[in-house]
PQR file of N, CA, C, O and H, with PARSE charges and radii, in Angstrom:
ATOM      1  N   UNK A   1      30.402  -4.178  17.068 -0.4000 1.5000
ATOM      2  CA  UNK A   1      29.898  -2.826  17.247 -0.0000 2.0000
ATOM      3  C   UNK A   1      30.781  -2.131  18.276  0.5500 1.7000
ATOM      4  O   UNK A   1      30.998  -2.609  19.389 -0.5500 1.4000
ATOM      5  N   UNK A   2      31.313  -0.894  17.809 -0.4000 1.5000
ATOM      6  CA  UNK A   2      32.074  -0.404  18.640 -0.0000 2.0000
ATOM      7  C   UNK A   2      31.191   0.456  19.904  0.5500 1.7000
ATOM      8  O   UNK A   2      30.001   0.719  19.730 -0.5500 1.4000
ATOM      9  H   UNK A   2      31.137  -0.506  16.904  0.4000 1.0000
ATOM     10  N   UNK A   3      32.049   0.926  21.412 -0.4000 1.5000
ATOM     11  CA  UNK A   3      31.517   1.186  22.337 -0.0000 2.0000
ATOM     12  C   UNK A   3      30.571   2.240  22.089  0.5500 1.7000
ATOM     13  O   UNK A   3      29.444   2.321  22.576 -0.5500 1.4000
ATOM     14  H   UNK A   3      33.016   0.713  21.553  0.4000 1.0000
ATOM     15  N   UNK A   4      31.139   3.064  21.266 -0.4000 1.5000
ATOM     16  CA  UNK A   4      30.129   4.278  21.146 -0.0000 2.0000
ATOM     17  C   UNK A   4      29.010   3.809  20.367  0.5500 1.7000
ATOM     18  O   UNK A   4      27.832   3.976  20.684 -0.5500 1.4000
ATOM     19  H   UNK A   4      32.055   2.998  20.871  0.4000 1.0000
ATOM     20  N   UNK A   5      29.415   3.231  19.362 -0.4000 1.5000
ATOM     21  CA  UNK A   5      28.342   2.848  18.738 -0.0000 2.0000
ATOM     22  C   UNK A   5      26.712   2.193  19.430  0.5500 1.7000
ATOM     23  O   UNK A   5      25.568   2.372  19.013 -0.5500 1.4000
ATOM     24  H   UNK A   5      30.371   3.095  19.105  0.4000 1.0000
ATOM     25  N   UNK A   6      27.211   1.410  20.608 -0.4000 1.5000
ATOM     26  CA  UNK A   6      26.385   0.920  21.196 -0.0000 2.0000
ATOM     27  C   UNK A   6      25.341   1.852  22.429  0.5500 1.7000
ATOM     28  O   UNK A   6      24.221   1.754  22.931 -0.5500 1.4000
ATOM     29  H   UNK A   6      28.141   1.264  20.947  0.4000 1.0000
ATOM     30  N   UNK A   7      26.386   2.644  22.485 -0.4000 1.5000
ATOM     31  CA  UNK A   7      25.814   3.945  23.512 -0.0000 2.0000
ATOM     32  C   UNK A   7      25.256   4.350  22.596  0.5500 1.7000
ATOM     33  O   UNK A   7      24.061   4.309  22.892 -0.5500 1.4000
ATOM     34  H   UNK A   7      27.296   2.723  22.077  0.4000 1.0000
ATOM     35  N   UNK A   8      25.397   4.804  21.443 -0.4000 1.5000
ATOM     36  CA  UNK A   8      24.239   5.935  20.235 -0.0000 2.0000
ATOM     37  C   UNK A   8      22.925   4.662  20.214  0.5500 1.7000
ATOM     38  O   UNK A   8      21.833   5.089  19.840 -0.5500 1.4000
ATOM     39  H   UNK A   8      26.367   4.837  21.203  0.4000 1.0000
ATOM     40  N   UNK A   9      22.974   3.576  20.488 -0.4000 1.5000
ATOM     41  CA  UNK A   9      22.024   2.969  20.001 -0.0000 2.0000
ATOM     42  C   UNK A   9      21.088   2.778  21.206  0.5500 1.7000
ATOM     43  O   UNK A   9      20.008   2.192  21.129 -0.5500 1.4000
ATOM     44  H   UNK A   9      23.862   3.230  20.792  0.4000 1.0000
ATOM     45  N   UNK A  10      21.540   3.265  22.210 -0.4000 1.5000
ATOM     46  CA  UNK A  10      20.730   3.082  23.788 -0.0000 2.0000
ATOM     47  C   UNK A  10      19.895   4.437  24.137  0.5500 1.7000
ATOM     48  O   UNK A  10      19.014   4.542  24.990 -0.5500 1.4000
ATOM     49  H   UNK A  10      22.417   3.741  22.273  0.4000 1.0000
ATOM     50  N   UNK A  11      20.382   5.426  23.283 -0.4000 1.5000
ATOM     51  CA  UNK A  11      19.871   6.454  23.971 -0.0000 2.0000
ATOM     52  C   UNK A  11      18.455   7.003  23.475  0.5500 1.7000
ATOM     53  O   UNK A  11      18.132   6.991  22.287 -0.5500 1.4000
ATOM     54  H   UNK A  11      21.098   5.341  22.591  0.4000 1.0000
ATOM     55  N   UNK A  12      17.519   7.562  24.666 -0.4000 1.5000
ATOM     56  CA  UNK A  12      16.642   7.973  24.384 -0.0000 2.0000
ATOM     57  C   UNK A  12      16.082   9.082  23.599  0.5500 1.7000
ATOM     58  O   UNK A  12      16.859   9.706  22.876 -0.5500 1.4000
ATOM     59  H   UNK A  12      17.782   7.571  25.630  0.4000 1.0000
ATOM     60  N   UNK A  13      14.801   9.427  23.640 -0.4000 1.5000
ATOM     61  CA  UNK A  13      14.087  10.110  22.444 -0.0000 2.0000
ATOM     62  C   UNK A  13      12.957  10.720  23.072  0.5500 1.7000
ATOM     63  O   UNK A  13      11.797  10.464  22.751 -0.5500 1.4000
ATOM     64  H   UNK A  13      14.169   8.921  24.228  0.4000 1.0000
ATOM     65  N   UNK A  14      13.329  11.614  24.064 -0.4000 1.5000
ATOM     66  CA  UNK A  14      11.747  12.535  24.864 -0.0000 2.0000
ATOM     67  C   UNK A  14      11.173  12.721  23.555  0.5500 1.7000
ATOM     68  O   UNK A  14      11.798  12.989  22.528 -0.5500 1.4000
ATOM     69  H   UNK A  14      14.272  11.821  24.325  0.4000 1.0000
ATOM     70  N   UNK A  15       9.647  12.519  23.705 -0.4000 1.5000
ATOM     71  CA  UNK A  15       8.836  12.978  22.858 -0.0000 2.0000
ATOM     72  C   UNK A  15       7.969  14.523  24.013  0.5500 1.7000
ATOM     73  O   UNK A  15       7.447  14.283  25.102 -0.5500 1.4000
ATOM     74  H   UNK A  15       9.139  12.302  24.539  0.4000 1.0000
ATOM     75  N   UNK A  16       8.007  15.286  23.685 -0.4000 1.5000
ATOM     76  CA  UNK A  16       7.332  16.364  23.902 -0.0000 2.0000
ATOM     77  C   UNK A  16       5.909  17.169  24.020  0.5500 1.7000
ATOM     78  O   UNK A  16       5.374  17.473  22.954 -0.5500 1.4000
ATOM     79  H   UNK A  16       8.431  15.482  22.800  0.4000 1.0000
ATOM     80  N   UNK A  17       5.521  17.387  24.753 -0.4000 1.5000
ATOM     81  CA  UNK A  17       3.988  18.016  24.882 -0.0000 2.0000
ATOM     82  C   UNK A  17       2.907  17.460  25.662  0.5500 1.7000
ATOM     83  O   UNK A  17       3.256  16.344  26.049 -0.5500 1.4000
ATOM     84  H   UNK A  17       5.956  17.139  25.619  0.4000 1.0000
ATOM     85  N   UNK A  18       1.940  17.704  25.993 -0.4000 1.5000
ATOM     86  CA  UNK A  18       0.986  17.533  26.769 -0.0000 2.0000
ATOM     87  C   UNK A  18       0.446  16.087  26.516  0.5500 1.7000
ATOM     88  O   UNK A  18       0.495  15.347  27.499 -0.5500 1.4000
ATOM     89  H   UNK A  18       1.656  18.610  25.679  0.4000 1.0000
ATOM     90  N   UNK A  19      -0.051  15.574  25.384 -0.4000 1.5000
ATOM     91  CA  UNK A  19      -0.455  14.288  25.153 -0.0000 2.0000
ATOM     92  C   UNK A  19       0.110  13.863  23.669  0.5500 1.7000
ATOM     93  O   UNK A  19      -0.137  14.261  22.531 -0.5500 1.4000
ATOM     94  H   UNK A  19      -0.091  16.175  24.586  0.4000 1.0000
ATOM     95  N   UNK A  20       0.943  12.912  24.194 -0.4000 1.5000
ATOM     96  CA  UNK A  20       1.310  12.314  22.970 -0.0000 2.0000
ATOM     97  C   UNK A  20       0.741  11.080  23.177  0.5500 1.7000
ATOM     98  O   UNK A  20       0.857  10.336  24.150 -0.5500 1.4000
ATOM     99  H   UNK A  20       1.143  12.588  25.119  0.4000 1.0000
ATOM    100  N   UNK A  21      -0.055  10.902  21.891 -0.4000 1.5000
ATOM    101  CA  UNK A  21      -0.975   9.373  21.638 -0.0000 2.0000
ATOM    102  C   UNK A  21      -0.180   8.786  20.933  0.5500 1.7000
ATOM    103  O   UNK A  21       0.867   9.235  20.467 -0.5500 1.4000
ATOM    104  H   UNK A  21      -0.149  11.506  21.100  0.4000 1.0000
ATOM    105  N   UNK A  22      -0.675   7.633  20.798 -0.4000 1.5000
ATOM    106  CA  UNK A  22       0.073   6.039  20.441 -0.0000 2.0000
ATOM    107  C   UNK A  22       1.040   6.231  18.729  0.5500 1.7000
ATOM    108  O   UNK A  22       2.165   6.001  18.286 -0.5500 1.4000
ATOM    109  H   UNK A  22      -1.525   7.268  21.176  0.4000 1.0000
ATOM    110  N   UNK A  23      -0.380   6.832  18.221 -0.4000 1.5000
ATOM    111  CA  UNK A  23       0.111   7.255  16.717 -0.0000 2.0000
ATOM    112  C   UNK A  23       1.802   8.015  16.489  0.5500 1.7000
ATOM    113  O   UNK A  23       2.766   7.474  15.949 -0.5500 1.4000
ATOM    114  H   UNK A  23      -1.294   7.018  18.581  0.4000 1.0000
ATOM    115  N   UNK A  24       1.738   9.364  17.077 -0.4000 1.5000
ATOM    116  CA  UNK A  24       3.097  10.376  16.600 -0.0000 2.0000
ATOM    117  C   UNK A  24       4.224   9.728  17.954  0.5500 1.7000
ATOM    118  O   UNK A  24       5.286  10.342  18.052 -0.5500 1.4000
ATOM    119  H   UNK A  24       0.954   9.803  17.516  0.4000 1.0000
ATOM    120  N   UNK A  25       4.011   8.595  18.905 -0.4000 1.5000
ATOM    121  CA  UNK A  25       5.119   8.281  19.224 -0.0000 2.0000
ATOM    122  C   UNK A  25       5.403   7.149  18.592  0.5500 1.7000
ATOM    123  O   UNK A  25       6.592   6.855  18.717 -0.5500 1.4000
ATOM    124  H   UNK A  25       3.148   8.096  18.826  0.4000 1.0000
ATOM    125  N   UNK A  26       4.548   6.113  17.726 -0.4000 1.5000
ATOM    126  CA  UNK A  26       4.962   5.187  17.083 -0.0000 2.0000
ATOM    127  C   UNK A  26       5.788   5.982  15.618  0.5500 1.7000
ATOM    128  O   UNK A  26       6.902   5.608  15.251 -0.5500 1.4000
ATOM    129  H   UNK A  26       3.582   6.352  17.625  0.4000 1.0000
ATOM    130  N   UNK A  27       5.079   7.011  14.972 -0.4000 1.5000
ATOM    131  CA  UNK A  27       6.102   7.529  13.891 -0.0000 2.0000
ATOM    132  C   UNK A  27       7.347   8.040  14.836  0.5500 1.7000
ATOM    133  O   UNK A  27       8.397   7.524  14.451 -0.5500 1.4000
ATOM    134  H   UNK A  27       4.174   7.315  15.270  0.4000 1.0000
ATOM    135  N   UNK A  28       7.475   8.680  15.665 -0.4000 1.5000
ATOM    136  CA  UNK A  28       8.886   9.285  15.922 -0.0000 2.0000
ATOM    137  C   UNK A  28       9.522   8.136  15.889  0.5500 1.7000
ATOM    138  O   UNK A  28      10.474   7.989  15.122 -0.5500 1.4000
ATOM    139  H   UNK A  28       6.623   9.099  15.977  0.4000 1.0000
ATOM    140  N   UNK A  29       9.058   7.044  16.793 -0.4000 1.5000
ATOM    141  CA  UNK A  29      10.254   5.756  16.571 -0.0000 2.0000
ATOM    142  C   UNK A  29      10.475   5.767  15.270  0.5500 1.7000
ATOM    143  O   UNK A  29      11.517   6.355  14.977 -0.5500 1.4000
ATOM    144  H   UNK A  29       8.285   7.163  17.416  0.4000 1.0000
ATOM    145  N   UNK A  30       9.833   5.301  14.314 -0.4000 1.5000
ATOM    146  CA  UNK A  30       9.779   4.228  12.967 -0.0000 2.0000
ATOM    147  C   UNK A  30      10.762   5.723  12.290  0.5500 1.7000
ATOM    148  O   UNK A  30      11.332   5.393  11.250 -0.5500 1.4000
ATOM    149  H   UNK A  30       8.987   4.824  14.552  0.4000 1.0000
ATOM    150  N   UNK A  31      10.927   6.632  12.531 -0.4000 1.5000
ATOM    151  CA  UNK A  31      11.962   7.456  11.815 -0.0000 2.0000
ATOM    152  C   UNK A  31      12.948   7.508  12.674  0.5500 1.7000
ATOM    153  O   UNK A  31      13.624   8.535  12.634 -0.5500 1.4000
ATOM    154  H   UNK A  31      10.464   6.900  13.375  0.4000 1.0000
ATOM    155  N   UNK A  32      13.238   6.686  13.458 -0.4000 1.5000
ATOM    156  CA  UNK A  32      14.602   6.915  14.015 -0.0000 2.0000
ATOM    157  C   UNK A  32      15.710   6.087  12.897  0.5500 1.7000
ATOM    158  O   UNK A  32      15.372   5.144  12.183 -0.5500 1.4000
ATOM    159  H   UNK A  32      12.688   5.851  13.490  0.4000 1.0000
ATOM    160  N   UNK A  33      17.394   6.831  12.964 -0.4000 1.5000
ATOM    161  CA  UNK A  33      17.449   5.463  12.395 -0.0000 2.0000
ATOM    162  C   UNK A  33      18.092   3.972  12.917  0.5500 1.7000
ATOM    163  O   UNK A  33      19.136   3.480  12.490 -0.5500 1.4000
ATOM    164  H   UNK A  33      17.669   7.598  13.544  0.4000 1.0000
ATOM    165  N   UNK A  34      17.289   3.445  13.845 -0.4000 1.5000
ATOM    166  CA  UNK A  34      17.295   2.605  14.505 -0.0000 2.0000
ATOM    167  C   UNK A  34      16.696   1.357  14.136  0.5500 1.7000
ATOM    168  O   UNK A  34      17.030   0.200  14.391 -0.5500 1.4000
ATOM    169  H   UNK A  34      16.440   3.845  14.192  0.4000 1.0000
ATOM    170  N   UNK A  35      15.476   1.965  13.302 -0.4000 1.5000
ATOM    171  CA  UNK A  35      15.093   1.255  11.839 -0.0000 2.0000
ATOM    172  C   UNK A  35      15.252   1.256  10.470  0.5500 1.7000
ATOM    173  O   UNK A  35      14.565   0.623   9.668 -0.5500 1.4000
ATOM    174  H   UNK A  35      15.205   2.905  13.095  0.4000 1.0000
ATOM    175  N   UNK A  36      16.620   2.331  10.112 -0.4000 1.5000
ATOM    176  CA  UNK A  36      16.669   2.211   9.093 -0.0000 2.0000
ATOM    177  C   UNK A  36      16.743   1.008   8.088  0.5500 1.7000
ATOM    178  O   UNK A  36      16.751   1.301   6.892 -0.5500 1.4000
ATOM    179  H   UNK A  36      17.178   2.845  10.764  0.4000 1.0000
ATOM    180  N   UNK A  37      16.786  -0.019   8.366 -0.4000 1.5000
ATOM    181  CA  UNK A  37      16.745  -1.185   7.880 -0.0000 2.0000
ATOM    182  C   UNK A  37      15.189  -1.563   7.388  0.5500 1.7000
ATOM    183  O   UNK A  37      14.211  -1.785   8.103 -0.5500 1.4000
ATOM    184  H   UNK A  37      16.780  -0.257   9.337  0.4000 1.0000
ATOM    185  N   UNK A  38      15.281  -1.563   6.013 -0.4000 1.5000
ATOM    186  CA  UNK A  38      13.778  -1.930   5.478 -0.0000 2.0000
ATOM    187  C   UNK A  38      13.101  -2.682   5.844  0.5500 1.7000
ATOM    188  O   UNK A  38      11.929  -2.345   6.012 -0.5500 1.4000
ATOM    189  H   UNK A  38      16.075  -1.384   5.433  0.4000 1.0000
ATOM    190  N   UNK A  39      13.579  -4.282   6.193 -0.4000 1.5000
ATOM    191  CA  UNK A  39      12.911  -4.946   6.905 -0.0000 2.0000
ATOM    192  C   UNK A  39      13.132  -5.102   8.083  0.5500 1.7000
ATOM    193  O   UNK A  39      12.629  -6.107   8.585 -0.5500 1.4000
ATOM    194  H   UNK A  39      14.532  -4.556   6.057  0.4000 1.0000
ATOM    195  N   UNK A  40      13.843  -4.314   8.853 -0.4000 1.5000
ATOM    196  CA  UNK A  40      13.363  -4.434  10.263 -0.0000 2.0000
ATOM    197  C   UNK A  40      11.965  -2.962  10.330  0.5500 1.7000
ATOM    198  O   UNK A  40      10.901  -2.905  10.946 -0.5500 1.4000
ATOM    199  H   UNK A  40      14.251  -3.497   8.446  0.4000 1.0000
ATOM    200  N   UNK A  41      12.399  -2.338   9.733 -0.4000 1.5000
ATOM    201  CA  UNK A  41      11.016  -1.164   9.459 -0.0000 2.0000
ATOM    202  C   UNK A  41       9.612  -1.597   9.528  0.5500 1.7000
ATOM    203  O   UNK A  41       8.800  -1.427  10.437 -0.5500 1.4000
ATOM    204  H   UNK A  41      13.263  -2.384   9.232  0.4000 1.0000
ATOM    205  N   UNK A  42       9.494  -2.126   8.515 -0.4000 1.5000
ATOM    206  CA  UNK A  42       8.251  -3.257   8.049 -0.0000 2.0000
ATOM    207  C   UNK A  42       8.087  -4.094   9.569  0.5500 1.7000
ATOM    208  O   UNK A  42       7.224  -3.697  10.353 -0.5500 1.4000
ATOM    209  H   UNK A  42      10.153  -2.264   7.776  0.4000 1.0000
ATOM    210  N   UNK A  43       8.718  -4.939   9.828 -0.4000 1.5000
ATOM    211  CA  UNK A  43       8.657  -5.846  11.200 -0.0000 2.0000
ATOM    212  C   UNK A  43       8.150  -5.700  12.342  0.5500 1.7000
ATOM    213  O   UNK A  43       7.348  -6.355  13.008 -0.5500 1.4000
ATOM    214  H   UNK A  43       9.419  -5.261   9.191  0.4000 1.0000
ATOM    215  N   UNK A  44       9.017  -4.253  12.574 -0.4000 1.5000
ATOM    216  CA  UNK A  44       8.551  -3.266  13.819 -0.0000 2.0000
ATOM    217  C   UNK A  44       7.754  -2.419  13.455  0.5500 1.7000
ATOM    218  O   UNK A  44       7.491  -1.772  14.469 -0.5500 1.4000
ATOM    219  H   UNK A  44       9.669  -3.721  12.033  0.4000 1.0000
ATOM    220  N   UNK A  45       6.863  -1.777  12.105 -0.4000 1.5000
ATOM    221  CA  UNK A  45       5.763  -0.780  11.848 -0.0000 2.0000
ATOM    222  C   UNK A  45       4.477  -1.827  12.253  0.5500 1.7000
ATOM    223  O   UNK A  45       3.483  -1.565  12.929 -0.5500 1.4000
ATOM    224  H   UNK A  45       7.076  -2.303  11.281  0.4000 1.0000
ATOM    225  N   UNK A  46       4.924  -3.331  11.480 -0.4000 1.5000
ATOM    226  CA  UNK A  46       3.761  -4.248  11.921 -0.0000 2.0000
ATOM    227  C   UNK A  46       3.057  -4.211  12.942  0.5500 1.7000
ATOM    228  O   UNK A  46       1.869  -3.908  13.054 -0.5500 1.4000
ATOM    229  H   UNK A  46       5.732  -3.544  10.930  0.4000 1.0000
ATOM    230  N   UNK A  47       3.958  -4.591  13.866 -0.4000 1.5000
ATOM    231  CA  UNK A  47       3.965  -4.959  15.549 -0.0000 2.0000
ATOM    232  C   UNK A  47       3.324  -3.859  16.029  0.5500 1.7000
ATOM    233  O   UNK A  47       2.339  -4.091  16.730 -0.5500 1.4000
ATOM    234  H   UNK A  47       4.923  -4.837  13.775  0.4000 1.0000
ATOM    235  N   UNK A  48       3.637  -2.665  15.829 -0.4000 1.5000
ATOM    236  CA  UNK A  48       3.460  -1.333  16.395 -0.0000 2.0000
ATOM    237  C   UNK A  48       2.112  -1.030  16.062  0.5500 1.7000
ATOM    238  O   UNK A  48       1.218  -0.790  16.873 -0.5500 1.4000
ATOM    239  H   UNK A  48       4.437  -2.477  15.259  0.4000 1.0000
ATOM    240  N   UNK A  49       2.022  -1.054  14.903 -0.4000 1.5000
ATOM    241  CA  UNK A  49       0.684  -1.301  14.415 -0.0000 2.0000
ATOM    242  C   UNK A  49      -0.408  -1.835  14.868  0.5500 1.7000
ATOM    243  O   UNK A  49      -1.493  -1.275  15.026 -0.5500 1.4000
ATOM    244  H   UNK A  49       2.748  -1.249  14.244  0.4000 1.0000
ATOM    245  N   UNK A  50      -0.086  -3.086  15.110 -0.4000 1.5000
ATOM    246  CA  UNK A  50      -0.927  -4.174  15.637 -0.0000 2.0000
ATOM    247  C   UNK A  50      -1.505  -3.673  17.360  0.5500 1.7000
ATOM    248  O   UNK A  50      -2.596  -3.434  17.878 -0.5500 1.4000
ATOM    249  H   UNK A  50       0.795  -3.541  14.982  0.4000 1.0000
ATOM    250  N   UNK A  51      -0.212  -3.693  17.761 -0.4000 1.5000
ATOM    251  CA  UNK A  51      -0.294  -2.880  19.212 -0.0000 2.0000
ATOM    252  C   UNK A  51      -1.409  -1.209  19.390  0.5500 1.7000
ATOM    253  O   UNK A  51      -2.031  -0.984  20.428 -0.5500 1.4000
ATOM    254  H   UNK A  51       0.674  -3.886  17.341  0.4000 1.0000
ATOM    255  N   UNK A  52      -1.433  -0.303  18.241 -0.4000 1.5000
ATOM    256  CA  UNK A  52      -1.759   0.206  18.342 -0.0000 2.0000
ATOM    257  C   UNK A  52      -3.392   0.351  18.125  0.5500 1.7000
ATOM    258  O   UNK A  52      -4.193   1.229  18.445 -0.5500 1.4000
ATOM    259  H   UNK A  52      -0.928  -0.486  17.397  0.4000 1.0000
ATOM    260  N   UNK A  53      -3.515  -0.903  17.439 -0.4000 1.5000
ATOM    261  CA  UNK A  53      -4.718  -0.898  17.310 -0.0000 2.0000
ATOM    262  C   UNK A  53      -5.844  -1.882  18.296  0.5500 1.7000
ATOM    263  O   UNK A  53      -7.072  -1.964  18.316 -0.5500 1.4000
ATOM    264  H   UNK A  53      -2.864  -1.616  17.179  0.4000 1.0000
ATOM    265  N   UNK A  54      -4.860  -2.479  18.989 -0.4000 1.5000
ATOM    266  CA  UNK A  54      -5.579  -3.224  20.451 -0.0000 2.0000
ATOM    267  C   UNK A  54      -5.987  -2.085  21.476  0.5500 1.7000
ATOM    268  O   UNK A  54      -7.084  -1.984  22.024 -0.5500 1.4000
ATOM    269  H   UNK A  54      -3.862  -2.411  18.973  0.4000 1.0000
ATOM    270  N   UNK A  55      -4.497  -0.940  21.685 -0.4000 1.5000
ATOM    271  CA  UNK A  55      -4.891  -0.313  22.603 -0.0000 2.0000
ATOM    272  C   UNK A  55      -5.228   1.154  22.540  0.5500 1.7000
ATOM    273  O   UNK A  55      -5.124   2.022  23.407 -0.5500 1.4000
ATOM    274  H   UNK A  55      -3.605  -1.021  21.239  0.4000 1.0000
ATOM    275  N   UNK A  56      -5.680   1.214  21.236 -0.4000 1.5000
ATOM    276  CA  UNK A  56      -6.574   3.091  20.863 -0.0000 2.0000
ATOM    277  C   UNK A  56      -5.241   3.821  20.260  0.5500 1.7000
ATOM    278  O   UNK A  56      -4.204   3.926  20.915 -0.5500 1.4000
ATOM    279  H   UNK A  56      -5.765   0.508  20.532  0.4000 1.0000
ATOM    280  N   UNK A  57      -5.372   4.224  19.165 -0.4000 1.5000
ATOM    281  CA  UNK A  57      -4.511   4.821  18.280 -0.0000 2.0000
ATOM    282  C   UNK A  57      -4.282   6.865  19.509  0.5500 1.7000
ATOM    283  O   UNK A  57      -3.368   7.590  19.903 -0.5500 1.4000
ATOM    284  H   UNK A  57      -6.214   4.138  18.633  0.4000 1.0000
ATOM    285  N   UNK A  58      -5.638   6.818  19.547 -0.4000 1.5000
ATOM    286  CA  UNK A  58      -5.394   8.380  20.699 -0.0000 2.0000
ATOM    287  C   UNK A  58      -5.197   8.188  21.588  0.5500 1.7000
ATOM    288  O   UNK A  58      -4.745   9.227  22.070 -0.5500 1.4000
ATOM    289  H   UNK A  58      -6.380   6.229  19.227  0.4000 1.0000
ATOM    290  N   UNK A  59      -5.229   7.093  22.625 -0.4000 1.5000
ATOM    291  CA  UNK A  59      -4.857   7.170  23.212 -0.0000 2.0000
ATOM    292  C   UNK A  59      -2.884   7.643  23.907  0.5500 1.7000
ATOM    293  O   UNK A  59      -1.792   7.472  23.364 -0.5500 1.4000
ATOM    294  H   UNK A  59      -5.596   6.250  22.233  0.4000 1.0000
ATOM    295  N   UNK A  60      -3.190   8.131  25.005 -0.4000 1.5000
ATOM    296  CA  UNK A  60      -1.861   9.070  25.182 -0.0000 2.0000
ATOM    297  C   UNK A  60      -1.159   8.038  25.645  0.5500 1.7000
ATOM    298  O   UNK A  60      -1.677   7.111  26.268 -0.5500 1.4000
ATOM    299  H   UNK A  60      -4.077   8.269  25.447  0.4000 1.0000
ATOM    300  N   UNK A  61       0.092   8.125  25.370 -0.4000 1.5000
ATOM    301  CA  UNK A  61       0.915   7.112  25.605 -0.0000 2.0000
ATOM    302  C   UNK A  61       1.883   7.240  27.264  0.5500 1.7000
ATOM    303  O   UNK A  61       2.599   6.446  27.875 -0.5500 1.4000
ATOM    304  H   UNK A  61       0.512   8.878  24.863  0.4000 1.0000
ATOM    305  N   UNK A  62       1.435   8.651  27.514 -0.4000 1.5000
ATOM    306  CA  UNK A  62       1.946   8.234  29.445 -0.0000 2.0000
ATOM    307  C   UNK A  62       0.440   7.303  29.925  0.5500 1.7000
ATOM    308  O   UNK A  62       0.304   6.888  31.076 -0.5500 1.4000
ATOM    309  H   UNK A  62       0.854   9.296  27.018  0.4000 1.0000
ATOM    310  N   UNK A  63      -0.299   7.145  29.156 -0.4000 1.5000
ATOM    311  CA  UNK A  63      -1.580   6.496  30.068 -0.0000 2.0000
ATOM    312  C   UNK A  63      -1.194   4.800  29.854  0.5500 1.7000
ATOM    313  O   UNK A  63      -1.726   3.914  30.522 -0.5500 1.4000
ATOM    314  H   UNK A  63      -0.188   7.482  28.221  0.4000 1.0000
ATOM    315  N   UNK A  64      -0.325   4.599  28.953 -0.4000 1.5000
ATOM    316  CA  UNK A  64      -0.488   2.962  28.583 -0.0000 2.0000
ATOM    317  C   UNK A  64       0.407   2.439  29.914  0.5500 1.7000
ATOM    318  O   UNK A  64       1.370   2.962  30.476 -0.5500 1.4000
ATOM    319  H   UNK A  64       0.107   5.319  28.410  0.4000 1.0000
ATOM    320  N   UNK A  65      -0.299   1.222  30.170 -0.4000 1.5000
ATOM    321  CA  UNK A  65       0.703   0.454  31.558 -0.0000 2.0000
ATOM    322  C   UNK A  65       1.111  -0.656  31.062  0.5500 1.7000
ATOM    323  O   UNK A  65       0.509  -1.306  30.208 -0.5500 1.4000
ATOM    324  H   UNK A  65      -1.081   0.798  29.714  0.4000 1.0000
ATOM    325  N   UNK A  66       2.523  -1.033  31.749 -0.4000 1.5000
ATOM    326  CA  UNK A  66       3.261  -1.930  31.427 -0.0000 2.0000
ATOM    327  C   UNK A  66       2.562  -3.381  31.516  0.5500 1.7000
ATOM    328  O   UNK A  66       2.983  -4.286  30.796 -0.5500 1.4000
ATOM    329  H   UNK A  66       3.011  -0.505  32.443  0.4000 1.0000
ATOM    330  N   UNK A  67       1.668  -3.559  32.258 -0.4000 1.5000
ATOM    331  CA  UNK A  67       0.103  -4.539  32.208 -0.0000 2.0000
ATOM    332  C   UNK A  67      -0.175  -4.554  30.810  0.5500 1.7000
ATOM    333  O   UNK A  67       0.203  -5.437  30.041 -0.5500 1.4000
ATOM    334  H   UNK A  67       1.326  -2.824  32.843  0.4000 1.0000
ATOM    335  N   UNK A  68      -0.836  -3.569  30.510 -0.4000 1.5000
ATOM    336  CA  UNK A  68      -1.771  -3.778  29.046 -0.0000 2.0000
ATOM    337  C   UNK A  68      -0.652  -3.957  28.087  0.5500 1.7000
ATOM    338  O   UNK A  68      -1.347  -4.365  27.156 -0.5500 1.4000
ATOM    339  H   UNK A  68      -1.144  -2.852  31.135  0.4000 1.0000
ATOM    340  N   UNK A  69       0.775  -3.961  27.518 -0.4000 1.5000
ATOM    341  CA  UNK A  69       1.625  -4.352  26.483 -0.0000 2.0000
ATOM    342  C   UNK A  69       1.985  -5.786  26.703  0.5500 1.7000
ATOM    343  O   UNK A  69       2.536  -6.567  25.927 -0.5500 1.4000
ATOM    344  H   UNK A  69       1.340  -3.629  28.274  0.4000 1.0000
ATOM    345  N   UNK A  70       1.610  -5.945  27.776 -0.4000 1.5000
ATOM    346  CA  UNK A  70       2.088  -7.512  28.000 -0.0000 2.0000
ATOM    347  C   UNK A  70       1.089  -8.347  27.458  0.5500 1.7000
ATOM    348  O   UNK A  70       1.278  -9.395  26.840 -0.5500 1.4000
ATOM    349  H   UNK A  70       1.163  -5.310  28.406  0.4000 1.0000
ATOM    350  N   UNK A  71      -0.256  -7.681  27.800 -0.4000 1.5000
ATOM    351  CA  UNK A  71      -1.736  -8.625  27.127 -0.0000 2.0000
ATOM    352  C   UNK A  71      -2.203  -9.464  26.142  0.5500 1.7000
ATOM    353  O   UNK A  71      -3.033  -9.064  25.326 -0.5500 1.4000
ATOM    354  H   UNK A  71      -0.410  -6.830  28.302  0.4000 1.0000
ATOM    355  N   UNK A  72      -1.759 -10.595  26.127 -0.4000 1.5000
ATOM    356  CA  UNK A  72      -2.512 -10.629  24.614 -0.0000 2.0000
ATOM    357  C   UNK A  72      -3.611 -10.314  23.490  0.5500 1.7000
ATOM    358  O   UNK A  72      -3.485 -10.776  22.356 -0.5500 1.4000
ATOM    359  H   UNK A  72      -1.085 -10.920  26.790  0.4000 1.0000
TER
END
């Protein structure tokens, strides 16, 4: 992977507005194409999924702490 290449793959993705819940920042990821790969899509929609449904789909995602993703 060339240098730039690896810098396009580091960089971030402000999501915008007052409360963004778990839901529209898990789609902004899953359309990056960072997943364009079908099965890494699937892999990481799983996970995300799964995650999202332990810790409240509305819930806003500046409220989640680096505590509760670690949780089982």
């Amino acid at each position: 992977m060339s240098s730039a290449a690896r810098a396009a793959s580091r960089k971030v993705t402000a999501l915008r507005g007052e409360h963004v819940d778990l839901t529209v920042a898990a789609d902004a990821y899953l359309s990056t194409t960072r997943v364009d790969n079908p099965h890494t899509h699937r892999a990481y929609a799983s996970a995300i999924d799964r995650t999202i449904i332990l810790l409240g789909a509305d819930r806003c995602l500046a409220d989640i702490t680096d505590c509760e993703i670690g949780q089982p």
